[in-house]
NUMINU-238039 format. One line per 10 residues: number of its first residue (from 1); their letters; for each residue x, y, z of C-alpha. Coordinates in steps of 0.5 Angstrom, whole numbers. Each point is the difference from the previous one (the first is absolute). Layout:
BEGIN
NUM = a = X/Y/Z  ... .
***
This chain:
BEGIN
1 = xxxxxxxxxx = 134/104/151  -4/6/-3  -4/4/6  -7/-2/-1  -3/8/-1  6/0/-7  -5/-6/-3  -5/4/2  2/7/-3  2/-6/-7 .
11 = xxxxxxxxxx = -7/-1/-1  -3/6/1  5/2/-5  -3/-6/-5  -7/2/2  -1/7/0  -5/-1/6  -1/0/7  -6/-5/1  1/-4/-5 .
21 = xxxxxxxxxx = 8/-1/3  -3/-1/5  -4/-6/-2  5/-3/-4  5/0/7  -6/-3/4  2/7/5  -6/5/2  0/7/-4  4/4/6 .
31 = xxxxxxxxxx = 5/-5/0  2/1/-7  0/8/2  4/0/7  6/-5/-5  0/6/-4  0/6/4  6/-5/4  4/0/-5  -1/7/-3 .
41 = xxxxxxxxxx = 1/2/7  7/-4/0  2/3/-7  -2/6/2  -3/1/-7  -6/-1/-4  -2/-6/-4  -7/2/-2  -4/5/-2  -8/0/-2 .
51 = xxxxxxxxxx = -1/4/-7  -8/-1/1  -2/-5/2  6/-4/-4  6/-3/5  7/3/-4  7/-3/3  4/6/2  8/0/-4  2/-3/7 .
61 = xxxxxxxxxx = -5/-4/0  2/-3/-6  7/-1/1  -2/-4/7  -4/-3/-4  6/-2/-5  5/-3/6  -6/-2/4  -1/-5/-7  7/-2/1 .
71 = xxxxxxxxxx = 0/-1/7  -6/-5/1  3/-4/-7  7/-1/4  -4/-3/7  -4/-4/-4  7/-2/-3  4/-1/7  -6/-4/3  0/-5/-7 .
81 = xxxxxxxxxx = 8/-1/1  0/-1/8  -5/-5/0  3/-4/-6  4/-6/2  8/-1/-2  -3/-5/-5  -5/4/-5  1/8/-4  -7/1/-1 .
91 = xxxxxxxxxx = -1/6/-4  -6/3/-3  0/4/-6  -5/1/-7  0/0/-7  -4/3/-5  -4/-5/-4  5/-1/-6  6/1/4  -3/-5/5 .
101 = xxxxxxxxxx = -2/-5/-5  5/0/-6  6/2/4  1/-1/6  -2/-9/0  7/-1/-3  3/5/4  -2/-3/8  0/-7/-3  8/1/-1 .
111 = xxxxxxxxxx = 0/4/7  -4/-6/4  5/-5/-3  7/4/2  -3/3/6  -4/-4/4  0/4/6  -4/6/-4  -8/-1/0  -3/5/-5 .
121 = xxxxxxxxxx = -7/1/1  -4/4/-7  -5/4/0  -1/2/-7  -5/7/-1  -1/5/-4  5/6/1  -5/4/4  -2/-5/5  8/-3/1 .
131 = xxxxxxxxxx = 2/8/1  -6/0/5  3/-6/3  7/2/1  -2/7/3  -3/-5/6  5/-4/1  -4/-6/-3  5/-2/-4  8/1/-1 .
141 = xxxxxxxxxx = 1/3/-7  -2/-1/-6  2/-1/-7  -5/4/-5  -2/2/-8  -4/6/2  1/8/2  2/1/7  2/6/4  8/-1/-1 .
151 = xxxxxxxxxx = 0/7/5  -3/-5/5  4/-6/0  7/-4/0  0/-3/-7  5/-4/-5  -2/-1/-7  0/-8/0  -1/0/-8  -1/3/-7 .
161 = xxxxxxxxxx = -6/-3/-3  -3/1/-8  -8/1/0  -3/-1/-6  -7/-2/-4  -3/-7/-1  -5/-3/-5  -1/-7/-2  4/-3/-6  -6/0/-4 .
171 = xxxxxxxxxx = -2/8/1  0/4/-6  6/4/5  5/-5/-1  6/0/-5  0/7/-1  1/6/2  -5/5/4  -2/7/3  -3/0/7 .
181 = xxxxxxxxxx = -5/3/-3  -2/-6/-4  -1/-3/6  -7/4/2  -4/-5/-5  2/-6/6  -3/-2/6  5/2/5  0/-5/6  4/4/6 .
191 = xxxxxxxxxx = 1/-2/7  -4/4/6  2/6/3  6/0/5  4/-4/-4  6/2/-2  -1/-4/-7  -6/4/-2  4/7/4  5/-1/-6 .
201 = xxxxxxxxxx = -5/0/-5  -4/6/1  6/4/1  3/-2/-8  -8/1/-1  0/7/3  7/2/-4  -3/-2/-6  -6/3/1  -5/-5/1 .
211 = xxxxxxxxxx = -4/-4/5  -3/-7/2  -5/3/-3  2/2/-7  -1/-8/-1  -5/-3/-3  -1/-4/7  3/-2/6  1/-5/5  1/-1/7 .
221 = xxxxxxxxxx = 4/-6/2  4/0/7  3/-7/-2  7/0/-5  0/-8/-3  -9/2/-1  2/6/-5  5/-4/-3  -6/-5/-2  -5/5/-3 .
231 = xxxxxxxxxx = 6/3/-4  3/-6/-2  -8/-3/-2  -1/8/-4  -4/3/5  4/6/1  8/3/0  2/1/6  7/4/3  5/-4/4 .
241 = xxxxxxxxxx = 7/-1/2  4/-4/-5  3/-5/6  -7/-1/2  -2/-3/-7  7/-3/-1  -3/-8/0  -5/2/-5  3/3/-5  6/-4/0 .
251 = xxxxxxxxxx = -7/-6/-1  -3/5/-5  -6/2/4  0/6/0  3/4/-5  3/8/1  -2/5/-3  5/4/-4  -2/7/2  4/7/-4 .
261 = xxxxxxxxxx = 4/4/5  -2/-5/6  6/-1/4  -2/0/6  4/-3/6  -2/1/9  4/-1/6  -2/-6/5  2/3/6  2/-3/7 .
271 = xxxxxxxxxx = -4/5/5  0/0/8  0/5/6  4/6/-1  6/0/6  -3/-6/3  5/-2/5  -1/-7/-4  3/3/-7  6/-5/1 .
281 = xxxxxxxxxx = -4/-6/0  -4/3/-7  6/2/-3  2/-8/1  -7/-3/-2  1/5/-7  8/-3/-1  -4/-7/0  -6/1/-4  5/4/-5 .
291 = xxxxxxxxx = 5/-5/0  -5/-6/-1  -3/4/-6  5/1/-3  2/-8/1  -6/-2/-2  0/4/-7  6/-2/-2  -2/-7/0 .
***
């Protein structure tokens, strides 16, 4: 169990601000301040300093902060195990949103059907709230699109996939070669920040010199199967993962757009607590994944 003055010490860290740590935790301001001089005092090592009025973590601070993070994701941990009954395996983790909505329903339903004791609980986010999530202990791991911190994290690459660009089969874009920069004339319709789908496109834009805002218009849609709609209506193009436009391609929906020097692929990742005492167990829940995935493309 993680002492109380460490989950103190956690969200100052997250918070950067003594009164306001101390509202969130429901303690008074001094209490706040004597849990920080206590572990500074137990360390014997400084982990903050004030540069003006703004509150900085020392470099010891954030290594504290680093195993302290760990600490309270592997207590959460041990508390879910040991109250489990002999029946039930209740693990939580997340998904970003392609991921948790195209690839992971086949997935978990093969799962559930070979492996009744497992009961899998989702949280499908973007990439920056599930990082967060993760980080807490909230959720076990996570099987993400986007950019994360690699340095930060145990994580195994769960799979290759193609990125491309969409259009409707009646877009003057169809059945016929194009440049990137032919694309500006269109209304871009994009995911909103934090996602790892729109992450991806940014960075290809940025390589290429361009924006979101190089294009005639942009949309902000947090919801894949709505821009799939307005795509396949000729309201816009769109950027996205083959495997998340597979049905309607294959039905002629949607159509893809044939980029020159377009060859873009990314890594789904899993991801969880770096050294966490519990890295076994995602190593097995990942040979799981992995081996119903790969069941389940082969069919």
């Amino acid at each position: 169990m993680i002492d109380y003055r460490h989950r103190t010490f956690l969200q100052l860290c997250r918070i950067k601000n003594y009164t306001k740590t101390a509202a969130e935790l429901n303690i008074t301001q001094p209490a706040v301040s004597q849990h920080i001089k206590h572990l500074e005092k137990y360390y014997g090592v400084k982990l903050f300093n004030y540069s003006g009025k703004k509150l900085i973590i020392t470099e010891a601070g954030q290594k504290l902060f680093k195993y302290a993070e760990r600490m309270a994701a592997d207590s959460s941990e041990i508390k879910k195990a040991l109250s489990e009954n002999d029946r039930i395996k209740q693990v939580k983790f997340g998904a970003t949103l392609s991921i948790g909505e195209f690839v992971m329903p086949d997935i978990l339903l093969e799962i559930f059907e070979n492996y009744p004791r497992l009961r899998f609980d989702m949280l499908v986010q973007n990439t920056q709230v599930l990082i967060d999530r993760l980080k807490k202990g909230e959720i076990n791991f996570a099987v993400l699109e986007g950019f994360f911190d690699k340095s930060k994290f145990g994580h195994q690459i769960f799979s290759r996939e193609e990125f491309i660009g969409v259009c409707s089969p009646e877009s003057e874009l169809c059945d016929r070669k194009v440049r990137l920069e032919d694309l500006l004339n269109s209304r871009l319709i994009l995911r909103e920040n934090g996602s790892g789908t729109r992450d991806i496109l940014e960075q290809i834009l940025y390589k290429n010199n361009f924006s979101k805002n190089s294009f005639k218009s942009t949309v902000e849609i947090g919801n894949m199967n709505a821009i799939k709609k307005l795509v396949a209506g000729g309201r816009g193009i769109s950027f996205l993962y083959k495997a998340a436009a597979e049905n309607e391609l294959k039905k002629g929906v949607l159509a893809q757009i044939d980029i020159i020097d377009f060859d873009v692929w990314r890594e789904f990742n899993f991801v969880y607590q770096k050294d966490s005492i519990f890295e076994d167990d995602y190593q097995q829940y990942f040979n799981l994944f992995l081996q119903s995935c790969s069941t389940h493309r082969k069919q």
